[in-house]
N, CA, C and O atoms as CSV, one atom per row, in Angstrom:
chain,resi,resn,atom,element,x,y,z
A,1,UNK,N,N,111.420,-25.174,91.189
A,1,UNK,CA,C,110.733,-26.381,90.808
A,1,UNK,C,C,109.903,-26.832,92.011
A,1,UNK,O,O,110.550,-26.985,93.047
A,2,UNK,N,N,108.279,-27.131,92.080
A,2,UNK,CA,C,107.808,-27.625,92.936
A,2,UNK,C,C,106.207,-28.158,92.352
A,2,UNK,O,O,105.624,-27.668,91.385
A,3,UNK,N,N,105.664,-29.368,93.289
A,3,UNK,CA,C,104.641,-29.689,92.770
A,3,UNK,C,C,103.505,-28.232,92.790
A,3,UNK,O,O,102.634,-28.137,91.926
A,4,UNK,N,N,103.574,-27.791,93.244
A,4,UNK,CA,C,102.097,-26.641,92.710
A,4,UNK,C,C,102.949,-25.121,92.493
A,4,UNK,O,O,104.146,-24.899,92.675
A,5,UNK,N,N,102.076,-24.367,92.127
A,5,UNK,CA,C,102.815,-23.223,91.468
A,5,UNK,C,C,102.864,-21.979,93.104
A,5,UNK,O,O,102.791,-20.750,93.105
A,6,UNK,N,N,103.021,-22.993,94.361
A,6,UNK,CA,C,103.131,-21.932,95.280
A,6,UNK,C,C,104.945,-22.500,95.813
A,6,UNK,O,O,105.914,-22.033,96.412
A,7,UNK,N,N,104.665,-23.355,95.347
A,7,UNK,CA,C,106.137,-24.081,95.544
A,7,UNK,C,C,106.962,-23.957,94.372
A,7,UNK,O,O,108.038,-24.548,94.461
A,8,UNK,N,N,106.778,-23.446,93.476
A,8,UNK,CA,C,107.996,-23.370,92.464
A,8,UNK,C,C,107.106,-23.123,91.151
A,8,UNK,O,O,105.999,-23.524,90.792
A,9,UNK,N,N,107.961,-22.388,90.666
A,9,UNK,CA,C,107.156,-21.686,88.494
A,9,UNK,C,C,107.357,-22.923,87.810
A,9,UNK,O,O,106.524,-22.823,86.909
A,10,UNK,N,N,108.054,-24.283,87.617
A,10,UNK,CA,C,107.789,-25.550,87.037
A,10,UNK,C,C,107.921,-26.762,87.564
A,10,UNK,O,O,108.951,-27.206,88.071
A,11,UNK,N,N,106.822,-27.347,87.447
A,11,UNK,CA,C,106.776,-29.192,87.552
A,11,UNK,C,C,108.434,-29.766,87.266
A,11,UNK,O,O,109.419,-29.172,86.828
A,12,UNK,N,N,108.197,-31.443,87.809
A,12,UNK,CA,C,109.596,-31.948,87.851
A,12,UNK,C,C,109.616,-32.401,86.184
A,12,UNK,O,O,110.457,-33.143,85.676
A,13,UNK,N,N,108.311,-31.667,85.387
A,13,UNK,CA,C,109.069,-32.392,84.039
A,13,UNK,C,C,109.395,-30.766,83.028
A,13,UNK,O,O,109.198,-30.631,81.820
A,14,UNK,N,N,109.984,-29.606,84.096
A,14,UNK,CA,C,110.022,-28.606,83.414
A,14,UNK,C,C,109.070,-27.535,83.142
A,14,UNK,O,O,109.476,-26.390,82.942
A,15,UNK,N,N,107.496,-27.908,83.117
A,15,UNK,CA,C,106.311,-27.101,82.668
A,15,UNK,C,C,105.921,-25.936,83.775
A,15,UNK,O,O,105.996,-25.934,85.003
A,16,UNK,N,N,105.525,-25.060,82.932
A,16,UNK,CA,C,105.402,-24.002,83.527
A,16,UNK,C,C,103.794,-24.473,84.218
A,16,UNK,O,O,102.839,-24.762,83.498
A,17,UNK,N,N,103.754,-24.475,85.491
A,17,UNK,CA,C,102.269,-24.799,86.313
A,17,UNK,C,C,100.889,-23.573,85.783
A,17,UNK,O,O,100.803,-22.442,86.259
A,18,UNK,N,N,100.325,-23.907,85.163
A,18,UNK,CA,C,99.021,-23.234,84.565
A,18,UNK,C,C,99.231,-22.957,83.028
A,18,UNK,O,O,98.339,-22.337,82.448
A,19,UNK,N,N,100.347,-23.369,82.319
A,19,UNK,CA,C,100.383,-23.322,80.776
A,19,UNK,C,C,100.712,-24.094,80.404
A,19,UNK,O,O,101.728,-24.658,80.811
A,20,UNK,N,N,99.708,-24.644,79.056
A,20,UNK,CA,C,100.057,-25.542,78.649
A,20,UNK,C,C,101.389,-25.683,77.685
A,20,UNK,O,O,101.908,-24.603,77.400
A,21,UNK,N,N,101.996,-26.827,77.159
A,21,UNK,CA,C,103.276,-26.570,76.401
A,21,UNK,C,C,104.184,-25.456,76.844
A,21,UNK,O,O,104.950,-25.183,75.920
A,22,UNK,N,N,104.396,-24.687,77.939
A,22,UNK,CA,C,105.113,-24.051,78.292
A,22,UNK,C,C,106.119,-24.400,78.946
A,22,UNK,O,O,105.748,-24.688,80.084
A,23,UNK,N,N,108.068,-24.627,78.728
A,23,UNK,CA,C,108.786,-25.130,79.488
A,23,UNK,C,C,109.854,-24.270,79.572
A,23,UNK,O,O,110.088,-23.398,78.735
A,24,UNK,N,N,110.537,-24.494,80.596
A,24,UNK,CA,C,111.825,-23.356,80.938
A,24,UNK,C,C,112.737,-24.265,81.084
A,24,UNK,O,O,112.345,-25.139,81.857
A,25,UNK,N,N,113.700,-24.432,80.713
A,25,UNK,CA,C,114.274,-25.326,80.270
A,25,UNK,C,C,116.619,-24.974,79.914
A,25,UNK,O,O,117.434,-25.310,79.054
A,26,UNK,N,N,116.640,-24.111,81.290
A,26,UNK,CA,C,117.846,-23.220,81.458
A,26,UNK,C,C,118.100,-23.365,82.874
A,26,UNK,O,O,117.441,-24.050,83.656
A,27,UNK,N,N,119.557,-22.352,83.246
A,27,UNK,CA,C,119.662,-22.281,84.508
A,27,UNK,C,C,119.136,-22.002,85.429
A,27,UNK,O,O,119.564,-22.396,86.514
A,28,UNK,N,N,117.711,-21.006,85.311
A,28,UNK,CA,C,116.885,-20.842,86.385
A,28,UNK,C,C,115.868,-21.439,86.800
A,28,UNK,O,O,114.842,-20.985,87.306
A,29,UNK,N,N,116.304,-22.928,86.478
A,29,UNK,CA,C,115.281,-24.151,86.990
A,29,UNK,C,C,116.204,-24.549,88.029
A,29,UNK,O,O,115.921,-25.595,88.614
A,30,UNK,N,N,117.174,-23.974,88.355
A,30,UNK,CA,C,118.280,-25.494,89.984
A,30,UNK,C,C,117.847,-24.374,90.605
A,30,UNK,O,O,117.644,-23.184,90.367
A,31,UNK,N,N,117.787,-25.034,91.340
A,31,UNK,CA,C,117.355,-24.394,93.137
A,31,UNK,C,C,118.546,-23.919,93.704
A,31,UNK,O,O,118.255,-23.208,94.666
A,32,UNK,N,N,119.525,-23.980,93.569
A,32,UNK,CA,C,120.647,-23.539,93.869
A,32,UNK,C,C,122.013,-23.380,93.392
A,32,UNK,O,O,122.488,-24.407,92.907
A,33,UNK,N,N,122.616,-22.558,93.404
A,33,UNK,CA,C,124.050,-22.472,93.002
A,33,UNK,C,C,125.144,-23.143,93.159
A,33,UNK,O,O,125.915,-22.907,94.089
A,34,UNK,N,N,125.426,-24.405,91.939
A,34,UNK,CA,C,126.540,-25.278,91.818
A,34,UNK,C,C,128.033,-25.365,92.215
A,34,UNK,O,O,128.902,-26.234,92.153
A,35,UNK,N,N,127.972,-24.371,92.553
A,35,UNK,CA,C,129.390,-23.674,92.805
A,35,UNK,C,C,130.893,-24.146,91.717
A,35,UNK,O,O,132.103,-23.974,91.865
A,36,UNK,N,N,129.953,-24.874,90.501
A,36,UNK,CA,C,131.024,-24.773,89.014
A,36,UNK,C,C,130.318,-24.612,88.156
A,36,UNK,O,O,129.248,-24.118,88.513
A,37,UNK,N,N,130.467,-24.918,86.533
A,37,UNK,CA,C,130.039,-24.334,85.965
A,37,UNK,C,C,129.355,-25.362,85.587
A,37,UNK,O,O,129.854,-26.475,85.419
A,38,UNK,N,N,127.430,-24.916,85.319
A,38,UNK,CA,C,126.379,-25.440,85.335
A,38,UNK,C,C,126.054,-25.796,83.523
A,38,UNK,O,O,124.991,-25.678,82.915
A,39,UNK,N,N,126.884,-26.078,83.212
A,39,UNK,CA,C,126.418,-26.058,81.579
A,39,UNK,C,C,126.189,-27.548,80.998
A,39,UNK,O,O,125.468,-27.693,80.011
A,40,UNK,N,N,126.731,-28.517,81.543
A,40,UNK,CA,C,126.359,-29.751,81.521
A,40,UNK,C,C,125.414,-30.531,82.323
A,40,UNK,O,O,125.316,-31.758,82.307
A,41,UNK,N,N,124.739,-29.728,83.011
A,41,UNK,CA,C,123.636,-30.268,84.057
A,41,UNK,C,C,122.590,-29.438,83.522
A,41,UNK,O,O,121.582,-30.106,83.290
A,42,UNK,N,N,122.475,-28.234,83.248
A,42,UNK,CA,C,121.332,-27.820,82.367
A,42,UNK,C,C,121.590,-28.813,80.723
A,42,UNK,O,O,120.466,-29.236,80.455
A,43,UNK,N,N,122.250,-29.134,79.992
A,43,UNK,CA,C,122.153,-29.784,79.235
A,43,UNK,C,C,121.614,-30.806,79.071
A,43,UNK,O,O,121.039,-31.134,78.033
A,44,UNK,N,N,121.788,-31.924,80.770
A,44,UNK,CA,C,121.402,-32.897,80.631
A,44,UNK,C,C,119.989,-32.802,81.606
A,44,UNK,O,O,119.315,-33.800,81.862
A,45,UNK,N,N,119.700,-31.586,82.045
A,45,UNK,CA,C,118.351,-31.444,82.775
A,45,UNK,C,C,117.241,-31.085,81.368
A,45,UNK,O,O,116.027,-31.247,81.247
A,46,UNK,N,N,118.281,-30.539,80.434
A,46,UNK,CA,C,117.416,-30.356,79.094
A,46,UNK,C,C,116.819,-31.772,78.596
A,46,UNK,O,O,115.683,-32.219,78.435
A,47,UNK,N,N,117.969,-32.201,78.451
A,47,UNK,CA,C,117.660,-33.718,77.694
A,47,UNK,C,C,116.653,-34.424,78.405
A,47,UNK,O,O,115.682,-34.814,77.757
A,48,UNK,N,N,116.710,-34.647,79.565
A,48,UNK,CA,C,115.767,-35.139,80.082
A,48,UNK,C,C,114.193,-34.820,79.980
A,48,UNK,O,O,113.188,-35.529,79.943
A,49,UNK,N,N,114.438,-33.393,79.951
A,49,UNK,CA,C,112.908,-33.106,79.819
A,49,UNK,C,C,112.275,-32.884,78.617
A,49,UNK,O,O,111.077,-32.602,78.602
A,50,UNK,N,N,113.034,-32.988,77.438
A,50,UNK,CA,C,112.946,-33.067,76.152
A,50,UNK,C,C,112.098,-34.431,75.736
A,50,UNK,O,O,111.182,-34.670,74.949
A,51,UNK,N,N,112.954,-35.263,76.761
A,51,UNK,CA,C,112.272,-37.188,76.729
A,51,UNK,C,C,111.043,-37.034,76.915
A,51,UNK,O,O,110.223,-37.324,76.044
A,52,UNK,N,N,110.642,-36.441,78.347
A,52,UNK,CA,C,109.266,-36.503,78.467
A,52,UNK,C,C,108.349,-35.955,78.072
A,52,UNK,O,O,107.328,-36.125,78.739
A,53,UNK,N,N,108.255,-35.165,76.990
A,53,UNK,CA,C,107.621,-34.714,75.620
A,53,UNK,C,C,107.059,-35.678,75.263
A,53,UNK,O,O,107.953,-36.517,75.153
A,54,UNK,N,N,105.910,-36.235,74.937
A,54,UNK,CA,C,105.665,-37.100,73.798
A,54,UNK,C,C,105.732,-36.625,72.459
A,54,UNK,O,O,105.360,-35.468,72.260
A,55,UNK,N,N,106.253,-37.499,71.243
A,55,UNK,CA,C,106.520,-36.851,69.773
A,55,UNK,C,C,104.793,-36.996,69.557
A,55,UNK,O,O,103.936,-37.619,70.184
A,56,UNK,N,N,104.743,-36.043,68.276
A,56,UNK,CA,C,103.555,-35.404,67.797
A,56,UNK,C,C,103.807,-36.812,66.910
A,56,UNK,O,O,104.848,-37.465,66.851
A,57,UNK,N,N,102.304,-37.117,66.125
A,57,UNK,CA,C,101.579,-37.467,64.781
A,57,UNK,C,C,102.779,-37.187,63.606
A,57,UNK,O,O,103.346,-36.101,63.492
A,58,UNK,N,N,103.000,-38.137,62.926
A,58,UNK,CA,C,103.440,-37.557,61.543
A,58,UNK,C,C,105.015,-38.604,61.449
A,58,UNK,O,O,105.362,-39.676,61.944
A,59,UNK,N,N,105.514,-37.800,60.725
A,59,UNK,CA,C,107.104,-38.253,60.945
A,59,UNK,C,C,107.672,-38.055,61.619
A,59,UNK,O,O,107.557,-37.131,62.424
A,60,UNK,N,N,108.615,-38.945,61.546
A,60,UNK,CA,C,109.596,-39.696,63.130
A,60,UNK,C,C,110.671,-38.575,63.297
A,60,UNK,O,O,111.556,-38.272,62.497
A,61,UNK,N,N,110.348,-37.933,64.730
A,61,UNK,CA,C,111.085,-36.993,65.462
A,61,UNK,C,C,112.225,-37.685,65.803
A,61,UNK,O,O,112.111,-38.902,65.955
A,62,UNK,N,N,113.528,-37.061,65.989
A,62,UNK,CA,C,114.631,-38.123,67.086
A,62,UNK,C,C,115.025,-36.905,67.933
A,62,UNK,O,O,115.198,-35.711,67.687
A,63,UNK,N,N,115.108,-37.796,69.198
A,63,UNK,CA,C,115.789,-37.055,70.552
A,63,UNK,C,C,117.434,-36.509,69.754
A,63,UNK,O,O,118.112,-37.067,68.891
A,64,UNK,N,N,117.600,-35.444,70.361
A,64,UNK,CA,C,118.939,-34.872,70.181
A,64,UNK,C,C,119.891,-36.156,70.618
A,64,UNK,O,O,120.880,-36.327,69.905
A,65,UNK,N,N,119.684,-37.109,71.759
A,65,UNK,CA,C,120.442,-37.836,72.104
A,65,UNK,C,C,120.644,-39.465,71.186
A,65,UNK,O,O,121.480,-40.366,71.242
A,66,UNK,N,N,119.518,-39.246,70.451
A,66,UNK,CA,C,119.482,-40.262,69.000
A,66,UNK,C,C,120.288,-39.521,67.998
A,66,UNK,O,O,121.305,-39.927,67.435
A,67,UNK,N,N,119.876,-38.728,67.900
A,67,UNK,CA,C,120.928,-38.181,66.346
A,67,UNK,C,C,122.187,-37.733,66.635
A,67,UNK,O,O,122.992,-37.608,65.713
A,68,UNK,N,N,122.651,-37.337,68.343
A,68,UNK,CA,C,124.196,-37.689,68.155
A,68,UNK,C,C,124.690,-38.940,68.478
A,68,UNK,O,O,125.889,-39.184,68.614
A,69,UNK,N,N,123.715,-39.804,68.615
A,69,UNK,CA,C,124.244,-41.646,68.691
A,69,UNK,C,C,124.599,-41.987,67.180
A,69,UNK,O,O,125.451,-42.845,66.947
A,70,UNK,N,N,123.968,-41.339,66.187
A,70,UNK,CA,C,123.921,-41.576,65.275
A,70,UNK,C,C,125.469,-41.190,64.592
A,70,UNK,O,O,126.247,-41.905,63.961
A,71,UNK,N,N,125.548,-39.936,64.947
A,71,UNK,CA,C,126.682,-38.722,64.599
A,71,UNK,C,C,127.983,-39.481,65.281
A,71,UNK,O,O,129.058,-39.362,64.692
A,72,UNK,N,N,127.937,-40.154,66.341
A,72,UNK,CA,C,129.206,-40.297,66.594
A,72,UNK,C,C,129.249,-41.865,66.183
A,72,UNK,O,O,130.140,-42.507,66.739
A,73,UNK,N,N,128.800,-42.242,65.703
A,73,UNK,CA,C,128.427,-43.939,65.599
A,73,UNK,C,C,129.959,-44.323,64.256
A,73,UNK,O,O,130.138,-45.465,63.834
């Protein structure tokens, strides 16, 4: 991860630097090895960058983190 694509293959909102809509969005976005198991920090490094998506035109998208507010409600 770094601001230009000599410093890192994605921006701090995930995007791949020179494509558009392109995001990586897994374990080989941390800069380093957690030393436990990384499955809830890519989850919530997902979520996050899922937010900063803007929703498209049309009908109402919900964040994964809306529809399990919903689900566990």
């Amino acid at each position: 991860m770094g601001l230009t694509r000599e410093e890192g293959v994605v921006d701090e909102n995930f995007r791949v630097h020179g494509y558009d809509n392109f995001y990586i969005l897994d374990g080989s976005i941390m800069p380093c090895n957690l030393g436990v198991n990384p499955s809830l920090t890519i989850t919530a490094l997902s979520e996050y960058a899922m937010d900063q998506i803007p929703a498209k035109a049309g009908p109402i998208v919900k964040t994964l983190s809306q529809r399990l507010d919903e689900i566990m409600a």
